[in-house]
C-alpha positions as CSV (number, residue, x, y, z in Angstrom):
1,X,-73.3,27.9,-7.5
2,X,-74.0,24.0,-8.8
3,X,-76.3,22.2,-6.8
4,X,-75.8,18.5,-5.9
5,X,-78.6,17.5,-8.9
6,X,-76.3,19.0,-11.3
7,X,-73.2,18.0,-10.3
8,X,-74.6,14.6,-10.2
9,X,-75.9,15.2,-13.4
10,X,-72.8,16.0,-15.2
11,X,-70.7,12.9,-13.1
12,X,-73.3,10.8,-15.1
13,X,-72.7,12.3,-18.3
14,X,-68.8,12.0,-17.7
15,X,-69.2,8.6,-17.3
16,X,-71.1,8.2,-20.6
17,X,-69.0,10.3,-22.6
18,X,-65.8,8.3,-22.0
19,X,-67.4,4.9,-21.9
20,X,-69.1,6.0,-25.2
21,X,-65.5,6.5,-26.3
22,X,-64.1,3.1,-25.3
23,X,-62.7,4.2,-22.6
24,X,-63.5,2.9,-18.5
25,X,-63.5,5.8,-16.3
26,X,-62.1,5.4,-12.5
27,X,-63.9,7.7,-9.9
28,X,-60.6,9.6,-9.5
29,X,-60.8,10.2,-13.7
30,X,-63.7,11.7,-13.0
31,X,-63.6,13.6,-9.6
32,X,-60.1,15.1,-11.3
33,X,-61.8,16.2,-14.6
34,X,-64.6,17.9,-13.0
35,X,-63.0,19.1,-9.8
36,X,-64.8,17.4,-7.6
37,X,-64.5,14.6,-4.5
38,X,-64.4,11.2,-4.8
39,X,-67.2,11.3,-2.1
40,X,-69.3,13.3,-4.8
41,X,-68.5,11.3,-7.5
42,X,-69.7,8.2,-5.2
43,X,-73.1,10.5,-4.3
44,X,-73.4,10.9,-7.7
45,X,-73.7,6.9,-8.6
46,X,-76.4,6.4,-5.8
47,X,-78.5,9.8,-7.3
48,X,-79.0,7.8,-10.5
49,X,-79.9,4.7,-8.0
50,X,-76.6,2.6,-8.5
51,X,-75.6,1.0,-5.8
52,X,-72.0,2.7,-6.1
53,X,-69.4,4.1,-8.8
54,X,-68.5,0.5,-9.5
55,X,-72.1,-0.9,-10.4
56,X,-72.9,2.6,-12.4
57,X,-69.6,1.7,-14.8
58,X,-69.8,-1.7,-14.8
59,X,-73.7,-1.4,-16.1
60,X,-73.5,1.7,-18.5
61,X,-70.3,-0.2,-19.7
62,X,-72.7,-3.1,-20.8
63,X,-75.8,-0.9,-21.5
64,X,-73.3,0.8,-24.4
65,X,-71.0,-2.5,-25.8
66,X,-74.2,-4.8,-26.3
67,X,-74.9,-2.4,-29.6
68,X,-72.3,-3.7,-31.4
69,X,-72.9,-7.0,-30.8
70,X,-76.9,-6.9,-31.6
71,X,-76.2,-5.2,-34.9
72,X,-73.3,-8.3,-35.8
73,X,-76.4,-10.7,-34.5
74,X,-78.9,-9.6,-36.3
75,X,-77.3,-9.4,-39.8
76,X,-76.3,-13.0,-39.1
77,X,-79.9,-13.8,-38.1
78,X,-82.0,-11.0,-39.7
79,X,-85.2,-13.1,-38.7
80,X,-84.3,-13.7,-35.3
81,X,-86.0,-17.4,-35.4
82,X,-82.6,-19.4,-34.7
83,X,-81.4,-16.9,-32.4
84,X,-84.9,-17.6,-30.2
85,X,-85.5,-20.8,-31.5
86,X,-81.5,-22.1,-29.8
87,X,-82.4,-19.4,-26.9
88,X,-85.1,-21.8,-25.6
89,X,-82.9,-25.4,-26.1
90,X,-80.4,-24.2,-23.9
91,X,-83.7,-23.2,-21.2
92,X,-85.1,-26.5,-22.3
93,X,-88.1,-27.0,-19.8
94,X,-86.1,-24.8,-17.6
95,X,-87.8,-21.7,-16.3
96,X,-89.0,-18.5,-18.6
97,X,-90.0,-15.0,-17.1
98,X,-91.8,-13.1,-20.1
99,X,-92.9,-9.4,-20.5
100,X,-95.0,-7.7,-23.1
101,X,-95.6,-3.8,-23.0
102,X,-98.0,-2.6,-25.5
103,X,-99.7,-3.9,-28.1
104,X,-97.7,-7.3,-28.1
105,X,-98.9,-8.0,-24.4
106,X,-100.8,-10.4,-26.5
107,X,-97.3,-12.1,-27.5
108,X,-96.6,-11.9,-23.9
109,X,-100.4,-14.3,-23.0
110,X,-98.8,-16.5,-26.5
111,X,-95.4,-17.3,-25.5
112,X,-97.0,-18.4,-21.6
113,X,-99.7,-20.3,-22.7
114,X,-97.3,-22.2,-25.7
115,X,-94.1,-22.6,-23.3
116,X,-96.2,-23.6,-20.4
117,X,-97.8,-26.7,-23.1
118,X,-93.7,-27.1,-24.2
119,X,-93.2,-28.2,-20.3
120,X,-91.4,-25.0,-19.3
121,X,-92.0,-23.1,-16.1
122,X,-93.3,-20.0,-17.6
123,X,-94.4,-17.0,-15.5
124,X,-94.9,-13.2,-16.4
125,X,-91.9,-11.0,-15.6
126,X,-91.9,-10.0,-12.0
127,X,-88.6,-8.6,-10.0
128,X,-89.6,-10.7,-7.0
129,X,-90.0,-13.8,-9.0
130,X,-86.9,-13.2,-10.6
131,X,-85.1,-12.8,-7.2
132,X,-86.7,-16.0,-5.9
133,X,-85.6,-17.8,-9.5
134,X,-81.8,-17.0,-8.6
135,X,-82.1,-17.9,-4.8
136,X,-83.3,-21.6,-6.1
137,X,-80.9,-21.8,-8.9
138,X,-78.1,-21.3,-6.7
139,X,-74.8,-20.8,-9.0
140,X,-76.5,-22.2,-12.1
141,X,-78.4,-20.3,-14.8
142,X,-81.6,-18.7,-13.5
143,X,-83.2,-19.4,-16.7
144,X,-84.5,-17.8,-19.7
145,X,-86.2,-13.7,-20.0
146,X,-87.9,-12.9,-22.7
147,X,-88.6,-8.9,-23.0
148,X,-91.4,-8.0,-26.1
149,X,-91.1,-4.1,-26.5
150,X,-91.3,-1.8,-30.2
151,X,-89.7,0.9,-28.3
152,X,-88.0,-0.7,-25.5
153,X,-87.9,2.3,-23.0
154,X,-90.3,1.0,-20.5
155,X,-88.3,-2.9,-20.0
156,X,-85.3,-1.9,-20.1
157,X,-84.5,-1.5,-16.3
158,X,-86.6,-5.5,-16.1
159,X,-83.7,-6.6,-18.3
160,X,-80.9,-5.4,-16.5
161,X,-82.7,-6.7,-13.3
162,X,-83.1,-10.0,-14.6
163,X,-79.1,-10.0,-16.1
164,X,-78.2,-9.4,-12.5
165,X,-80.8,-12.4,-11.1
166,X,-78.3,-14.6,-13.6
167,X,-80.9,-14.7,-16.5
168,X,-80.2,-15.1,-19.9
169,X,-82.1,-11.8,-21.6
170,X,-83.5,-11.8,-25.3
171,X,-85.4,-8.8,-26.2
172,X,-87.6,-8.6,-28.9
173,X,-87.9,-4.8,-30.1
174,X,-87.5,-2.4,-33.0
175,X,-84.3,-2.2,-33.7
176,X,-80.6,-2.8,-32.2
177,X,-80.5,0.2,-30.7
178,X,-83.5,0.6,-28.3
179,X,-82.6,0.7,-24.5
180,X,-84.1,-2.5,-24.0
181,X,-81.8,-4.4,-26.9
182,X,-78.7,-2.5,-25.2
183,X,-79.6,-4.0,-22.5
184,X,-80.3,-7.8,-23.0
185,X,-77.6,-10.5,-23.9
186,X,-79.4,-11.0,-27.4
187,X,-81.8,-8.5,-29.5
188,X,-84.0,-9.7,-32.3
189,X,-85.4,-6.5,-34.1
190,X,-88.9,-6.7,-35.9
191,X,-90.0,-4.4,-38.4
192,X,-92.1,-1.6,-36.9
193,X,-94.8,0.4,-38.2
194,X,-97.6,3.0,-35.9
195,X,-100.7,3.9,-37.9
196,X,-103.6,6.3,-36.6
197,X,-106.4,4.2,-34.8
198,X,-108.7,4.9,-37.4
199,X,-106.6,3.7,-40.3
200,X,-107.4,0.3,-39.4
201,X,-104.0,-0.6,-40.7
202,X,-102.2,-3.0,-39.2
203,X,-99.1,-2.8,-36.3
204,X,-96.5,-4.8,-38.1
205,X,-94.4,-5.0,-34.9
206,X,-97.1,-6.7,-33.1
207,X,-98.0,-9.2,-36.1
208,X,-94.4,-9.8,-36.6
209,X,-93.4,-10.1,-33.3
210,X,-96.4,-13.1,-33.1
211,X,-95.4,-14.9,-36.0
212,X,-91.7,-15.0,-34.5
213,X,-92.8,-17.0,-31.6
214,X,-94.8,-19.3,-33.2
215,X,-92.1,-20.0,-36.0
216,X,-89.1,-20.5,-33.2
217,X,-91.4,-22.8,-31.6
218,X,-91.8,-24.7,-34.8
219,X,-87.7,-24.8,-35.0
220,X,-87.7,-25.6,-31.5
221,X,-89.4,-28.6,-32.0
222,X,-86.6,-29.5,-34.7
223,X,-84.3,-29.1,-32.3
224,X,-85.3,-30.9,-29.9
225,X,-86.4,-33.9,-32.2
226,X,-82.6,-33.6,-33.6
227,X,-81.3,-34.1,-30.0
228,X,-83.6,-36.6,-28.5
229,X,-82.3,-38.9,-31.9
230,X,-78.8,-39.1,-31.1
């Protein structure tokens, strides 16, 4: 006999499977291919803490097309210092939510203190600021989220929060295809390297992801000299 944790379990995976193959499942796709109710199917959504079948597609349906479209970004941008640098003109002393997990919670303490001196309202990555952010904004843009992850397992779910609070989402992580890339509107991937404690090597992801900042600040500044002359 299946119990309700598996069935739920193997609606999710149906889900991923076909959106995995292009395709956008309906709840009666589903409930028909695994013999199920719609009603369980539904049950299924809220188990994985959707608020529905609609809001489970509609966010694994992102989660799964943003890969392409980080991997076409960064071989136009292989740096990622235009792609940060134009990320905060269009924020331009608009408000920034940033979060650093890891050893670049440093770049996290950076990007606040040198945004903050650049005039924006910059504030570590909190769901209920975010929320508050998009009640004030109204229908405009809540602002700008910057995520700071090698792996991007553990900001991920910030991401897709701040997405739905009407943010626009870079991540800054390992590569395109870390949850937390998949999951923001633009990924800029930094070389990565772990070494033993005692190597005294050092974290190239960390350093890298530092000297991004400061040198999309420096073309920020061209920027915004270049508009301020017209």
């Amino acid at each position: 006999m299946t119990s309700a944790s598996d069935t739920a379990r193997l609606v999710y995976q149906a889900v991923r499977s076909h959106l995995k193959a292009g395709d956008r499942p309906t709840i009666t796709d589903i409930s028909h291919e695994l013999g199920v109710s719609t009603s369980t199917a539904h049950r299924a959504a809220k188990a994985y803490g959707y608020l529905g079948w609609s809001d489970m597609v509609n966010r694994l349906r992102h989660y799964y097309r943003r890969a392409e479209q980080i991997e076409h970004q960064a071989d136009q941008d292989p740096n990622g210092i235009d792609l940060l640098a134009e990320a905060l003109m269009r924020h331009r002393g608009g408000r920034v939510l940033v979060l650093g997990i890891g050893d670049v919670e440093i770049c996290q303490k950076l990007l606040i203190y040198r945004l903050g001196e650049l005039g924006f309202a910059v504030m570590p990555y909190a769901y209920e600021i975010a929320r508050a952010c998009q009640r004030q904004a109204g229908s405009e843009s809540s602002g700008l989220a910057l995520f700071c992850n090698e792996s991007g397992l553990v900001c991920w779910q910030a991401a897709l929060e701040c997405n739905q609070c009407g943010f626009e989402t870079v991540a800054i992580t390992a590569n395109s295809r870390t949850p937390v890339a998949r999951a923001a509107n633009l990924a800029i991937a930094i070389k990565s390297t772990k070494s033993e404690r005692e190597a005294y090597q050092p974290n190239l992801f960390a350093a890298g992801s530092l000297a991004l900042v400061e040198h999309a600040i420096a073309r920020y500044h061209l920027l915004c000299e270049a508009h301020d002359s017209r």
